[in-house]
CHARMM-style PDB file with segment names, atoms N, HN, CA, C and O in Angstrom:
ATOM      1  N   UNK     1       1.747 -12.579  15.535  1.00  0.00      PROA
ATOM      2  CA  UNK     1       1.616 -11.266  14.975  1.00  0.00      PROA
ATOM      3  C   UNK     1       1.368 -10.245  16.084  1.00  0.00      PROA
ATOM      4  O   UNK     1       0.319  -9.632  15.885  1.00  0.00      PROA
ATOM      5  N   UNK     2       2.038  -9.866  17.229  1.00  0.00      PROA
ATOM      6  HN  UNK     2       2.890 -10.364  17.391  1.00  0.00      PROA
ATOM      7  CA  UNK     2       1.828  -9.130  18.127  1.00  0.00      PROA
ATOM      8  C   UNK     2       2.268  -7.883  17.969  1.00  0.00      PROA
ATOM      9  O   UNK     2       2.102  -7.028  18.839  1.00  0.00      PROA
ATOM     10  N   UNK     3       2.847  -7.665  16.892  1.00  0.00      PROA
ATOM     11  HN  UNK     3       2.982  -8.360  16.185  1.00  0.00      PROA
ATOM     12  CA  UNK     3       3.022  -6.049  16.487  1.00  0.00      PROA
ATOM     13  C   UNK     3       2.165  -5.712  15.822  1.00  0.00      PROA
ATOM     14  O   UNK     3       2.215  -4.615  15.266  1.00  0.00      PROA
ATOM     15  N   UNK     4       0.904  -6.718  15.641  1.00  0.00      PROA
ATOM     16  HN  UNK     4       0.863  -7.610  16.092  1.00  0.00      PROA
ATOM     17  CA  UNK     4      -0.728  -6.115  15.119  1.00  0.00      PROA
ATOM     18  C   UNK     4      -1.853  -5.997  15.868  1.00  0.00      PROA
ATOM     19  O   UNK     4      -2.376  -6.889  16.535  1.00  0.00      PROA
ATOM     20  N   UNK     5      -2.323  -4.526  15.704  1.00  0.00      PROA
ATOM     21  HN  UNK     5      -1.898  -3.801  15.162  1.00  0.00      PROA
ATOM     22  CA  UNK     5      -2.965  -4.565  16.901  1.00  0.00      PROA
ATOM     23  C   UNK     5      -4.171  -4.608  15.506  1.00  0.00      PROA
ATOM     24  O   UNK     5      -4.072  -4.026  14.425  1.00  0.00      PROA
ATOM     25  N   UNK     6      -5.368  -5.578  16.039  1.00  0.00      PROA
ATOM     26  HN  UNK     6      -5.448  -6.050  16.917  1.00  0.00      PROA
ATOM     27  CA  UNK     6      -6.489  -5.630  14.871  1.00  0.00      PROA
ATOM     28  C   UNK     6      -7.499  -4.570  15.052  1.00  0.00      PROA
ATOM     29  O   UNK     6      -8.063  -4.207  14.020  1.00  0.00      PROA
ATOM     30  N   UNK     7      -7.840  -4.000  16.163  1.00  0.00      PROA
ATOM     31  HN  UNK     7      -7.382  -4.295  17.001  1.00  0.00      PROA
ATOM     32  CA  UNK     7      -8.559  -3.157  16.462  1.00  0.00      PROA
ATOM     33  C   UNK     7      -9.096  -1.850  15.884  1.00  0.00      PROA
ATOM     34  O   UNK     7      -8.808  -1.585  14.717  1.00  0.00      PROA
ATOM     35  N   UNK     8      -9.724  -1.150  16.474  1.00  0.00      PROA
ATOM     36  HN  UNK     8      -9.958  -1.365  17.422  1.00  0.00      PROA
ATOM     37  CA  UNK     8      -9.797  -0.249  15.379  1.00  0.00      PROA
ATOM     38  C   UNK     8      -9.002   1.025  15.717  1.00  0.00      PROA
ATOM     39  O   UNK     8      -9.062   2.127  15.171  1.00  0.00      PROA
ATOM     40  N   UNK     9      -8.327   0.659  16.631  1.00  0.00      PROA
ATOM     41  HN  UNK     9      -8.278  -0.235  17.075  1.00  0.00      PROA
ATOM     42  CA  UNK     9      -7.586   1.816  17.378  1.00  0.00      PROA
ATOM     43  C   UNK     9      -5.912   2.155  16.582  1.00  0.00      PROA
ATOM     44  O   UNK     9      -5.155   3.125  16.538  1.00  0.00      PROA
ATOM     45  N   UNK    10      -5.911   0.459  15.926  1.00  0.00      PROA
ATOM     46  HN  UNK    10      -6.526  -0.329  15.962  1.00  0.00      PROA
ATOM     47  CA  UNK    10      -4.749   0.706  15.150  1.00  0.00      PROA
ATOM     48  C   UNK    10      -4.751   0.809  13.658  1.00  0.00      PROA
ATOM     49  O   UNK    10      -5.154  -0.062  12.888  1.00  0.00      PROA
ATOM     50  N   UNK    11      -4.159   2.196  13.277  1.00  0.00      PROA
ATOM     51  HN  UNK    11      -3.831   2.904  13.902  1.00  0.00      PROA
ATOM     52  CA  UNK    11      -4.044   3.047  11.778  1.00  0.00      PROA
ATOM     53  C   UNK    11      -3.984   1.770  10.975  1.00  0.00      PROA
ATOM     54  O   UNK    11      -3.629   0.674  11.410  1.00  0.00      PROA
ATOM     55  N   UNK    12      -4.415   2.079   9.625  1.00  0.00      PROA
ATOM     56  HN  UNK    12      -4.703   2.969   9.272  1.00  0.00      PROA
ATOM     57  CA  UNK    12      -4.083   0.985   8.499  1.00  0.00      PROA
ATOM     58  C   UNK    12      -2.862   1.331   8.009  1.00  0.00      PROA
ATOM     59  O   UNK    12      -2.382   2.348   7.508  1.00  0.00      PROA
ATOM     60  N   UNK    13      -2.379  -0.034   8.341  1.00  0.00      PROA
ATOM     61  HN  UNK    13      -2.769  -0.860   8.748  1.00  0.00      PROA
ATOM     62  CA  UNK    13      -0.752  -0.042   7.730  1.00  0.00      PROA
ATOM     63  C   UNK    13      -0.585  -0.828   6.218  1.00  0.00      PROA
ATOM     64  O   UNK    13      -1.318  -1.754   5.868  1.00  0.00      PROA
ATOM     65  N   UNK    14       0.184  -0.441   5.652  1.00  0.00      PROA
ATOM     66  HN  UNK    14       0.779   0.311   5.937  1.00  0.00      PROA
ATOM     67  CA  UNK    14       1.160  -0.926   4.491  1.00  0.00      PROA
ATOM     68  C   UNK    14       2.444  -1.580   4.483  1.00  0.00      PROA
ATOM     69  O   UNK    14       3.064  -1.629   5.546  1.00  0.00      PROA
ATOM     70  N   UNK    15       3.004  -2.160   3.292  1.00  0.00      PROA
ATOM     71  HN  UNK    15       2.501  -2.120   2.429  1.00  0.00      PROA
ATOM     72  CA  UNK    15       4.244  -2.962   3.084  1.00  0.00      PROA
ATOM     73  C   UNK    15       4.927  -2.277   1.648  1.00  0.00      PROA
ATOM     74  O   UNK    15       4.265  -1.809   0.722  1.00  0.00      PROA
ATOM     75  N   UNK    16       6.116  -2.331   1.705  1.00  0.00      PROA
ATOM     76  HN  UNK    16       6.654  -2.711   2.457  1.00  0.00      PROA
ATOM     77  CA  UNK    16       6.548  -1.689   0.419  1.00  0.00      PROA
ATOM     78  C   UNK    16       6.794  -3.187  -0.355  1.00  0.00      PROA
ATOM     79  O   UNK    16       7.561  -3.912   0.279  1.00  0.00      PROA
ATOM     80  N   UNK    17       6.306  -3.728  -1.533  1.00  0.00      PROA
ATOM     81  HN  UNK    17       5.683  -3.139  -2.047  1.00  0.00      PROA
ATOM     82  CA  UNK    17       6.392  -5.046  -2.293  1.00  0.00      PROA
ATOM     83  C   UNK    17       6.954  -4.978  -2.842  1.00  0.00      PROA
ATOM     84  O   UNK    17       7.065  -6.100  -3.336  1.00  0.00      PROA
ATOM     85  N   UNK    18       7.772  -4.175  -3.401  1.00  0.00      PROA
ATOM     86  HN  UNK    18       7.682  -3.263  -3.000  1.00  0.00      PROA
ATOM     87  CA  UNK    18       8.554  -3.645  -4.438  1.00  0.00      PROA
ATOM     88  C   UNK    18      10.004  -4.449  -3.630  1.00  0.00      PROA
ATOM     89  O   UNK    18      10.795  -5.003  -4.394  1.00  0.00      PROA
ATOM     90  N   UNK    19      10.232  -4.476  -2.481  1.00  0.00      PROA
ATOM     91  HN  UNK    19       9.590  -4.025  -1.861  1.00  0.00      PROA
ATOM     92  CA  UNK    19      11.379  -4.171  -1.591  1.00  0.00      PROA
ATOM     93  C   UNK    19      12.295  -5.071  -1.474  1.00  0.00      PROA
ATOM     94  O   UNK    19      12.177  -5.623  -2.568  1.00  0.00      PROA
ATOM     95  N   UNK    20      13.211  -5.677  -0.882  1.00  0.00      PROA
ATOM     96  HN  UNK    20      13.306  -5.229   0.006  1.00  0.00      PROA
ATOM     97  CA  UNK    20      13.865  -6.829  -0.069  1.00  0.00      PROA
ATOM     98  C   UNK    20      12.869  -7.322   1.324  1.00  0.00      PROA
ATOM     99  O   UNK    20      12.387  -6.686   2.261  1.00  0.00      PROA
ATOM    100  N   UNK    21      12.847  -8.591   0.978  1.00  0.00      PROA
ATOM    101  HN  UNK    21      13.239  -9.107   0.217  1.00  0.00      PROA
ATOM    102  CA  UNK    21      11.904  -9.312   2.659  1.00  0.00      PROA
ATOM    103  C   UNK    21      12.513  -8.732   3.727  1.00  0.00      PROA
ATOM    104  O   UNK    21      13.690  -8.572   4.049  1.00  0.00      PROA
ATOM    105  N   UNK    22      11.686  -8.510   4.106  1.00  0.00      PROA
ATOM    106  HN  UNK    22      10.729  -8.640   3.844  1.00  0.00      PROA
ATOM    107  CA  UNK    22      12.672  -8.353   5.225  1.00  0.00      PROA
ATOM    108  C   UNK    22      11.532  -8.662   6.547  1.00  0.00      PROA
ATOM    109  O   UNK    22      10.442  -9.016   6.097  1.00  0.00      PROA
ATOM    110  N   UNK    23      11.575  -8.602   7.907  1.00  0.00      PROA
ATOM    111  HN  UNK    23      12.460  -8.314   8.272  1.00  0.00      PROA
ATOM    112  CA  UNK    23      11.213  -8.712   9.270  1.00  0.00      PROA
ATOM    113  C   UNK    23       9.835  -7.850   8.782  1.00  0.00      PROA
ATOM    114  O   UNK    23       9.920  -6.655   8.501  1.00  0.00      PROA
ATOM    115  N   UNK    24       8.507  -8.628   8.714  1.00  0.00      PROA
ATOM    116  HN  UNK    24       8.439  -9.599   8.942  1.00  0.00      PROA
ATOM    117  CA  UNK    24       7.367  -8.511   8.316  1.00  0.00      PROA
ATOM    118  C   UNK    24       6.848  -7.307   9.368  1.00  0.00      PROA
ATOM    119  O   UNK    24       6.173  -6.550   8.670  1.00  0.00      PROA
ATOM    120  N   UNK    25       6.867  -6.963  10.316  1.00  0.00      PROA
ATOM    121  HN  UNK    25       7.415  -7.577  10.883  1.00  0.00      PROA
ATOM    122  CA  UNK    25       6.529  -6.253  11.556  1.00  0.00      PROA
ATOM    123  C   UNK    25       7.147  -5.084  11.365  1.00  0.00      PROA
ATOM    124  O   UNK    25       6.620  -4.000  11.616  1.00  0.00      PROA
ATOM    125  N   UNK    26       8.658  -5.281  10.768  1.00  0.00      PROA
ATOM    126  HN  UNK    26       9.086  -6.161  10.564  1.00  0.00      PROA
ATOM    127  CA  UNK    26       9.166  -3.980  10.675  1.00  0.00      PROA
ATOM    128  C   UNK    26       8.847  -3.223   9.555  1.00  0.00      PROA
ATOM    129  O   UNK    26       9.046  -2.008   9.571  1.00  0.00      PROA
ATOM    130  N   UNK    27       8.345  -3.820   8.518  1.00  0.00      PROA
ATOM    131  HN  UNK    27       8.183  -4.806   8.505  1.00  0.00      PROA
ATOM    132  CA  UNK    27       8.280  -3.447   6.972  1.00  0.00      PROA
ATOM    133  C   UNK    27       7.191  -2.835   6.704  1.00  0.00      PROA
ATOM    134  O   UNK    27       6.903  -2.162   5.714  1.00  0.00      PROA
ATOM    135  N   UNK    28       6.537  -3.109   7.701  1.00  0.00      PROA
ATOM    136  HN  UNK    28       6.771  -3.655   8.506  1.00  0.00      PROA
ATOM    137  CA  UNK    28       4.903  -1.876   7.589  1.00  0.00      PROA
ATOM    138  C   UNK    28       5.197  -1.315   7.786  1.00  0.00      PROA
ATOM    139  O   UNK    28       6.358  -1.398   8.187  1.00  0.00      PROA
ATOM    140  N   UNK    29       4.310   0.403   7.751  1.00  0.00      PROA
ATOM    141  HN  UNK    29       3.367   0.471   7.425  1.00  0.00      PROA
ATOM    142  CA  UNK    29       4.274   1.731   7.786  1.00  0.00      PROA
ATOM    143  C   UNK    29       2.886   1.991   8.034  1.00  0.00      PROA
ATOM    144  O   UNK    29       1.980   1.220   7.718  1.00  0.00      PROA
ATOM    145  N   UNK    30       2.747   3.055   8.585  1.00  0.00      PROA
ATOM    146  HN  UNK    30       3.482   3.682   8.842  1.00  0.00      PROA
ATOM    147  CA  UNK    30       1.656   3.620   9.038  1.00  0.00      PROA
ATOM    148  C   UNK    30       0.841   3.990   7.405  1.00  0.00      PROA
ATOM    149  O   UNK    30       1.664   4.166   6.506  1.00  0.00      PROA
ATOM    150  N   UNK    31      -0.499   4.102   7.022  1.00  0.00      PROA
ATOM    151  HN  UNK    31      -1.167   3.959   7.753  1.00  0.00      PROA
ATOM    152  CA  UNK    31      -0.818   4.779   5.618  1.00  0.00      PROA
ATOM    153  C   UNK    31      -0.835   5.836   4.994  1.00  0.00      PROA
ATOM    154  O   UNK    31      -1.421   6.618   5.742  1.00  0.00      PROA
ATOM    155  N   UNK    32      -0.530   6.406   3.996  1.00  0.00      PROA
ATOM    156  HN  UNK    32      -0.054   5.770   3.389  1.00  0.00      PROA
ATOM    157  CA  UNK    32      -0.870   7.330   3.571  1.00  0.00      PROA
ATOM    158  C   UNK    32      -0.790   7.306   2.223  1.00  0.00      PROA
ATOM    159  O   UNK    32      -0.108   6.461   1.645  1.00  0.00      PROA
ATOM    160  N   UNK    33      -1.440   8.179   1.625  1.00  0.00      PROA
ATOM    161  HN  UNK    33      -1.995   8.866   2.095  1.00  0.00      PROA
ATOM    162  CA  UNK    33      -1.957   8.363   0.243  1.00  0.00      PROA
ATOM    163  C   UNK    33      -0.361   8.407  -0.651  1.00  0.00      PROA
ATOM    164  O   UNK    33      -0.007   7.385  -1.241  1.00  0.00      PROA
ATOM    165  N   UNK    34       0.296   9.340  -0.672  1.00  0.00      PROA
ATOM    166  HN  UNK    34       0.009  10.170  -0.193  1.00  0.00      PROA
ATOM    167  CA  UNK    34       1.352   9.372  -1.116  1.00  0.00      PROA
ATOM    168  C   UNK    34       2.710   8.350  -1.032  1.00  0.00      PROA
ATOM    169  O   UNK    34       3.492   8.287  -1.981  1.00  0.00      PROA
ATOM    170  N   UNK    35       2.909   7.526   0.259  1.00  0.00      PROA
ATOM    171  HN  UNK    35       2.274   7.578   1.030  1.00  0.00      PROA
ATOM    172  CA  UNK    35       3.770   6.703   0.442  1.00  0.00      PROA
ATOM    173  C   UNK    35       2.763   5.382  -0.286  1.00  0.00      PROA
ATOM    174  O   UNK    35       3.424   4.352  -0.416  1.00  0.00      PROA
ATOM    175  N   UNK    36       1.492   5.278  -0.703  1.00  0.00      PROA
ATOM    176  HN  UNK    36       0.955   6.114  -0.597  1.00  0.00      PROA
ATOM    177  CA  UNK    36       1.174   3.934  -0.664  1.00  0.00      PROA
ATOM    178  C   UNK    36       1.682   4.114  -2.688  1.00  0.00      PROA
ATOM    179  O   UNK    36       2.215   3.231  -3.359  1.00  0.00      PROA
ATOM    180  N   UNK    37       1.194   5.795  -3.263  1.00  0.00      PROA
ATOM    181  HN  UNK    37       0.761   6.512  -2.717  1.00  0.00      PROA
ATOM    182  CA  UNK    37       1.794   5.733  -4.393  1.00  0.00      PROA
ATOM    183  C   UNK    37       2.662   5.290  -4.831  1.00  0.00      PROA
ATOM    184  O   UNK    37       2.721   4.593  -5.844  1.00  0.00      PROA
ATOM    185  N   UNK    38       3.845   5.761  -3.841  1.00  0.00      PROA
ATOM    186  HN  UNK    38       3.797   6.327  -3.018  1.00  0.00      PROA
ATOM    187  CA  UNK    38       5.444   5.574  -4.696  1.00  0.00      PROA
ATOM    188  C   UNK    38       5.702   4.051  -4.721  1.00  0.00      PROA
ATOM    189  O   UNK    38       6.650   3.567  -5.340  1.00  0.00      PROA
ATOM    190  N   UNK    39       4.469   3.042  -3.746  1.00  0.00      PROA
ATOM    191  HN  UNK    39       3.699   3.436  -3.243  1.00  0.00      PROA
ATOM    192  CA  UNK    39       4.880   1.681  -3.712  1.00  0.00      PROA
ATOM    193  C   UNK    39       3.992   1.015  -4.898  1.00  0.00      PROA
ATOM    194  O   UNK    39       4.251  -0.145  -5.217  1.00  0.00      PROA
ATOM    195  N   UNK    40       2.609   1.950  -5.778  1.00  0.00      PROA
ATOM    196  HN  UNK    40       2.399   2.893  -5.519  1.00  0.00      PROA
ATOM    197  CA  UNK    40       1.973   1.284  -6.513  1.00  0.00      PROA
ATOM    198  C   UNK    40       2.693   1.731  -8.339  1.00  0.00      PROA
ATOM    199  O   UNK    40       2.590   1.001  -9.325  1.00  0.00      PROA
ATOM    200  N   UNK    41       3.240   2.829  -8.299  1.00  0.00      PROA
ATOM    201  HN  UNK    41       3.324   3.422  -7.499  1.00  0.00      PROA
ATOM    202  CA  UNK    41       3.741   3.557  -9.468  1.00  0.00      PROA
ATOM    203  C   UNK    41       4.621   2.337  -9.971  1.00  0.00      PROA
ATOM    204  O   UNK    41       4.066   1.765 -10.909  1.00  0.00      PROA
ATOM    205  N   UNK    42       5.676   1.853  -9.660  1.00  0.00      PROA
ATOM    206  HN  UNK    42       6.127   2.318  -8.899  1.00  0.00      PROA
ATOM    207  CA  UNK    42       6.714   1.056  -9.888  1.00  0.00      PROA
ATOM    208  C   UNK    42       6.255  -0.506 -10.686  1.00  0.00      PROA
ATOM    209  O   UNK    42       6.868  -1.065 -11.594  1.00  0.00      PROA
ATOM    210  N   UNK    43       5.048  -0.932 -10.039  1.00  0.00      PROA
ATOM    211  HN  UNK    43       4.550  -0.478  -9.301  1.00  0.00      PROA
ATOM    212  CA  UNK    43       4.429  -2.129 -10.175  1.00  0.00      PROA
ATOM    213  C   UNK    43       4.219  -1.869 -11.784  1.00  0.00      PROA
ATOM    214  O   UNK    43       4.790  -2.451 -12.706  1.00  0.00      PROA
ATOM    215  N   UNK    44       3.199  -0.791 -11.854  1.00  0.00      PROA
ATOM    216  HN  UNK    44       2.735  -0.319 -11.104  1.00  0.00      PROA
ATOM    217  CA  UNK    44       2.279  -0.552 -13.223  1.00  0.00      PROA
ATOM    218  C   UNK    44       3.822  -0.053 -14.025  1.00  0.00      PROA
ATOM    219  O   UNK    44       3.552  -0.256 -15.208  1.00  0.00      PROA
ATOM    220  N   UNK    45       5.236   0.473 -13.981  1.00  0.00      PROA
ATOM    221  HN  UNK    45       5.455   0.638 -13.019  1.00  0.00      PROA
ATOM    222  CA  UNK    45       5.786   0.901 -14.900  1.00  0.00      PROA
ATOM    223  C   UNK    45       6.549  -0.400 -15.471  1.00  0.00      PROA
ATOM    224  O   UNK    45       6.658  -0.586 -16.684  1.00  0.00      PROA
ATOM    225  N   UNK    46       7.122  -1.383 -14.403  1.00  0.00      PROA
ATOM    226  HN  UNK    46       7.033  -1.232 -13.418  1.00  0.00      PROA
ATOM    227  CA  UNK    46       7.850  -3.021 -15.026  1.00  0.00      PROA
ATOM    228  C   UNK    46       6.779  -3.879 -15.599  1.00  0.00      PROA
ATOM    229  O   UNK    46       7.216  -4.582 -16.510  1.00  0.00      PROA
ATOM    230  N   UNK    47       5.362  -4.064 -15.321  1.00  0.00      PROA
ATOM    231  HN  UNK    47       5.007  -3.494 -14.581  1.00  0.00      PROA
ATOM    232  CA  UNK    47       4.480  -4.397 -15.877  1.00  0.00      PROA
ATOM    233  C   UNK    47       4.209  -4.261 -17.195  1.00  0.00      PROA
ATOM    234  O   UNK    47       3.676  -3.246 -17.642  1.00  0.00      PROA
ATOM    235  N   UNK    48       4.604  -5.416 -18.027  1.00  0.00      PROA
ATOM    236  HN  UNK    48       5.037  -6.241 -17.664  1.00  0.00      PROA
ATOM    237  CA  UNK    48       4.210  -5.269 -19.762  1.00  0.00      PROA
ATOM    238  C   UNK    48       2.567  -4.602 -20.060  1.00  0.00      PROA
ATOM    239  O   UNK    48       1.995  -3.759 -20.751  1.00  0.00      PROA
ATOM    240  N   UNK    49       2.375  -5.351 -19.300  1.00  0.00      PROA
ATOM    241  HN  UNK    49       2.840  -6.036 -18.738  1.00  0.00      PROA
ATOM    242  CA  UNK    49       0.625  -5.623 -19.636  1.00  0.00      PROA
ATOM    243  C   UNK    49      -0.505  -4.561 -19.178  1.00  0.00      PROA
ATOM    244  O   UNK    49      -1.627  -4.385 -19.654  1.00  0.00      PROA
ATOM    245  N   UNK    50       0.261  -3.789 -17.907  1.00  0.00      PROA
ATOM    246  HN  UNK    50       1.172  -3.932 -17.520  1.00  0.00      PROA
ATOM    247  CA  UNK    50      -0.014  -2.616 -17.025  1.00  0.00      PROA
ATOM    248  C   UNK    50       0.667  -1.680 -17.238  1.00  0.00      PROA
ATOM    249  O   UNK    50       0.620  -1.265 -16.080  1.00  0.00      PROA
ATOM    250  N   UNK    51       1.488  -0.722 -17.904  1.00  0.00      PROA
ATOM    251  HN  UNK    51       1.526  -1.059 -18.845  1.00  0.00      PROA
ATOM    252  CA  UNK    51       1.973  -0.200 -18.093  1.00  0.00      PROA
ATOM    253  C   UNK    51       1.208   1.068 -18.746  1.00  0.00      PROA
ATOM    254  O   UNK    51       1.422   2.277 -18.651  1.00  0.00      PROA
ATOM    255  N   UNK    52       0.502   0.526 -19.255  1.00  0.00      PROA
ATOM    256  HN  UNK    52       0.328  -0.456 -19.332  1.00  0.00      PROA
ATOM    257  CA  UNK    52      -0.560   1.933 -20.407  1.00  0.00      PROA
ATOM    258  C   UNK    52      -1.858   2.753 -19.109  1.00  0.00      PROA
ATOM    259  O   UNK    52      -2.596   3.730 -19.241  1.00  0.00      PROA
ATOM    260  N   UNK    53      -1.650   1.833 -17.982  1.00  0.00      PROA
ATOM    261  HN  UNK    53      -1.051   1.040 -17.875  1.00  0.00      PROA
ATOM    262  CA  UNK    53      -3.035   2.437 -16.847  1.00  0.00      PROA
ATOM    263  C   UNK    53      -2.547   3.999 -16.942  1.00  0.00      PROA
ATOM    264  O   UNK    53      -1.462   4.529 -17.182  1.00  0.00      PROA
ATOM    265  N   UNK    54      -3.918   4.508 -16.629  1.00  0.00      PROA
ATOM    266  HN  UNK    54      -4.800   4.077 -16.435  1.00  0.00      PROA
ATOM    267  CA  UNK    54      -3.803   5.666 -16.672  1.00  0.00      PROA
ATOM    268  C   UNK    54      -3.258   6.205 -15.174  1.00  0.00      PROA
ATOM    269  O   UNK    54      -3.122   5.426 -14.231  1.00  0.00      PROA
ATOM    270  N   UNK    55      -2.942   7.751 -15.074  1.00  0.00      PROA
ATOM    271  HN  UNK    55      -3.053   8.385 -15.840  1.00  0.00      PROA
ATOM    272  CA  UNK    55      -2.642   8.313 -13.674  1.00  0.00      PROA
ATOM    273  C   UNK    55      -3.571   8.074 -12.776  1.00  0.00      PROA
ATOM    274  O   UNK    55      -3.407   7.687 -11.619  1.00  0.00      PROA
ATOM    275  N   UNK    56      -5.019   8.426 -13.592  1.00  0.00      PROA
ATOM    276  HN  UNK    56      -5.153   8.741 -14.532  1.00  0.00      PROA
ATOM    277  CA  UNK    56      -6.428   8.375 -12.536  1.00  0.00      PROA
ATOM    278  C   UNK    56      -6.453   7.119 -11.971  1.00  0.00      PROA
ATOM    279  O   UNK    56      -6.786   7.027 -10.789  1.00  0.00      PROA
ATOM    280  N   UNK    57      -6.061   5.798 -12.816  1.00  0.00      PROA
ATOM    281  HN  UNK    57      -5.791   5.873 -13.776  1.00  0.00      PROA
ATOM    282  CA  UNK    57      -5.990   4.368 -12.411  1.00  0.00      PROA
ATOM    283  C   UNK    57      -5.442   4.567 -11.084  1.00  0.00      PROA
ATOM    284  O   UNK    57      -5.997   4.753 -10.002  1.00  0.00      PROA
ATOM    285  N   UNK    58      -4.417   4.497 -11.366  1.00  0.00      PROA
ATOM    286  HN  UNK    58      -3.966   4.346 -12.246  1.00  0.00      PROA
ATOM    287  CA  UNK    58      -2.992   4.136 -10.435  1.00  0.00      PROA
ATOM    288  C   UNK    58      -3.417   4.721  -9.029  1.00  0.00      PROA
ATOM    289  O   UNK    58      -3.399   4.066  -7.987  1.00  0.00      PROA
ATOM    290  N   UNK    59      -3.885   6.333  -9.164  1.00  0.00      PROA
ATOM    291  HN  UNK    59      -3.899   6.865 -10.011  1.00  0.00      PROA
ATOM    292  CA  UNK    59      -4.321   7.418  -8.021  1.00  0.00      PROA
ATOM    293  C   UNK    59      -5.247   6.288  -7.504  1.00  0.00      PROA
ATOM    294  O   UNK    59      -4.846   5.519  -6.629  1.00  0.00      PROA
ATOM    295  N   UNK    60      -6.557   6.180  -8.076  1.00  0.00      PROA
ATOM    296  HN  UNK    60      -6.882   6.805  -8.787  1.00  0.00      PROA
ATOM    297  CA  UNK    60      -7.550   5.062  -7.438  1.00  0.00      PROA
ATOM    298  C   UNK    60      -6.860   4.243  -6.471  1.00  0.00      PROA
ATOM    299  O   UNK    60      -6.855   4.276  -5.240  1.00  0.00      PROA
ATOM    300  N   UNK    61      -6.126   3.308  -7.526  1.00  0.00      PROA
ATOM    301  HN  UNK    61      -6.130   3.281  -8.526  1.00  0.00      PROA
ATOM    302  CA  UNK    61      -5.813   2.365  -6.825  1.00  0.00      PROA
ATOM    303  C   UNK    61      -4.988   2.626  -5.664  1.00  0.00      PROA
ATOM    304  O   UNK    61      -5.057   1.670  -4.892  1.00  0.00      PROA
ATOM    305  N   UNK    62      -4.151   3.655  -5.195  1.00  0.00      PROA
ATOM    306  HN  UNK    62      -4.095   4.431  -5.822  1.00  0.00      PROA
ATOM    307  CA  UNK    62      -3.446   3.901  -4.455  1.00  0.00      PROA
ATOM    308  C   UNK    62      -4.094   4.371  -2.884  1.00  0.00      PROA
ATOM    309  O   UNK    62      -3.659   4.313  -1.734  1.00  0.00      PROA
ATOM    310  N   UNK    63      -5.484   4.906  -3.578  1.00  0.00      PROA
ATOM    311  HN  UNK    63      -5.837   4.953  -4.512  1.00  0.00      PROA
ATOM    312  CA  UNK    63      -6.201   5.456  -2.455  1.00  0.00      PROA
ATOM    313  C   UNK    63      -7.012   4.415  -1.696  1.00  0.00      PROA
ATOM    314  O   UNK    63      -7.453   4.510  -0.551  1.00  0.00      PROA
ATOM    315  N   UNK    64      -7.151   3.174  -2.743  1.00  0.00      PROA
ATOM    316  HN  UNK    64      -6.793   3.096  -3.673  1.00  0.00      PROA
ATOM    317  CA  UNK    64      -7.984   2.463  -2.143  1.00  0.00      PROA
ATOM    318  C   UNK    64      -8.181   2.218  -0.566  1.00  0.00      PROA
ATOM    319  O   UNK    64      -9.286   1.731  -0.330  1.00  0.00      PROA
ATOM    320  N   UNK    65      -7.429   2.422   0.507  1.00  0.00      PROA
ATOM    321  HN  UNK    65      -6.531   2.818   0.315  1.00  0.00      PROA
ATOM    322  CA  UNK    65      -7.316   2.070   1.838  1.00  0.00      PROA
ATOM    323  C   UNK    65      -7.851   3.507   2.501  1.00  0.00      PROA
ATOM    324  O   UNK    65      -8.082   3.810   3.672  1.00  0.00      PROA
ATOM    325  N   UNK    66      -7.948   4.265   1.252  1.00  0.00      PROA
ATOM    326  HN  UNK    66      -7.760   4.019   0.301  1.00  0.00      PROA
ATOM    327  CA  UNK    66      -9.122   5.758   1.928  1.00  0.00      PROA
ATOM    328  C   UNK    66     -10.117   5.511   2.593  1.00  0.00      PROA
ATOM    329  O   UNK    66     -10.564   6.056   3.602  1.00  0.00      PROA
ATOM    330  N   UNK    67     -10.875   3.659   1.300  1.00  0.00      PROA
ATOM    331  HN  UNK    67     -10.512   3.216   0.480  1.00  0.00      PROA
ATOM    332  CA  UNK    67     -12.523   4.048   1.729  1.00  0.00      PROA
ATOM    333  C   UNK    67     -12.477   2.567   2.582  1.00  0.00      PROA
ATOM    334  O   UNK    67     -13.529   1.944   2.436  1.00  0.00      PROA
ATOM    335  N   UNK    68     -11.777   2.090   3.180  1.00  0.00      PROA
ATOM    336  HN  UNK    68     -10.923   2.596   3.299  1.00  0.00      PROA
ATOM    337  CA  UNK    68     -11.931   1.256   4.337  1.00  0.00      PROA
ATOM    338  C   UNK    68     -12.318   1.799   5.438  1.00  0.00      PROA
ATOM    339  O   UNK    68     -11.865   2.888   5.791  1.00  0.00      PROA
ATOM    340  N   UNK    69     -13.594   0.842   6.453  1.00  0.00      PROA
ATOM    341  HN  UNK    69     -13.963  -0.043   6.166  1.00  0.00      PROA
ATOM    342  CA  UNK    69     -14.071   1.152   7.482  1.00  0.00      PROA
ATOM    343  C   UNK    69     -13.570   0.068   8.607  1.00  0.00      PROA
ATOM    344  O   UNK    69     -12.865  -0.935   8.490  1.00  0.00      PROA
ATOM    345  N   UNK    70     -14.033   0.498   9.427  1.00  0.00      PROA
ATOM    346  HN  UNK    70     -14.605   1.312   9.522  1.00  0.00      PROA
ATOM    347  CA  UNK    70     -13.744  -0.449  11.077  1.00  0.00      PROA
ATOM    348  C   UNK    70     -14.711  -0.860  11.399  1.00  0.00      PROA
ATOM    349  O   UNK    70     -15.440  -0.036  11.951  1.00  0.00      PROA
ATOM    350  N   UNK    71     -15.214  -2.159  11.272  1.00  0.00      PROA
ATOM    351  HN  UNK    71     -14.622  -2.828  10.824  1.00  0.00      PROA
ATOM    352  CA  UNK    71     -16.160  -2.182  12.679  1.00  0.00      PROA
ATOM    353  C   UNK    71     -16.019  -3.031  13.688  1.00  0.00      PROA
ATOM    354  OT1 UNK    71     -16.764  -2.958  14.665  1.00  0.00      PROA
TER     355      UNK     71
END
């Protein structure tokens, strides 16, 4: 895994799951609130069972990598 730097110097990255596999290293992205949405929205809408979460849900859940720390 040498395109991970564990440190705290390197941003929290993401994966789009939704996607085609592809080259694990390349398929991350740097984070952000809005790109981590458009990858959690999709999950909760094909989801039978998840489908009724609310916006506030989904927002939560999307932000979750807000309240991560480093040490």
């Amino acid at each position: 895994m040498a395109w991970f730097d564990f440190s705290c110097a390197d941003p929290i990255r993401i994966r789009d799951i939704n996607g085609a596999p592809t080259d694990t290293g390349v398929a991350f992205t740097e984070y952000a609130h809005d790109r981590t949405r458009r990858y959690v929205e999709p999950f909760f809408k094909r989801h039978p069972l998840k489908r009724k979460e609310t916006e506030a849900r989904v927002d939560w859940i999307s932000r979750c990598p807000d309240s991560f720390t480093c040490h």
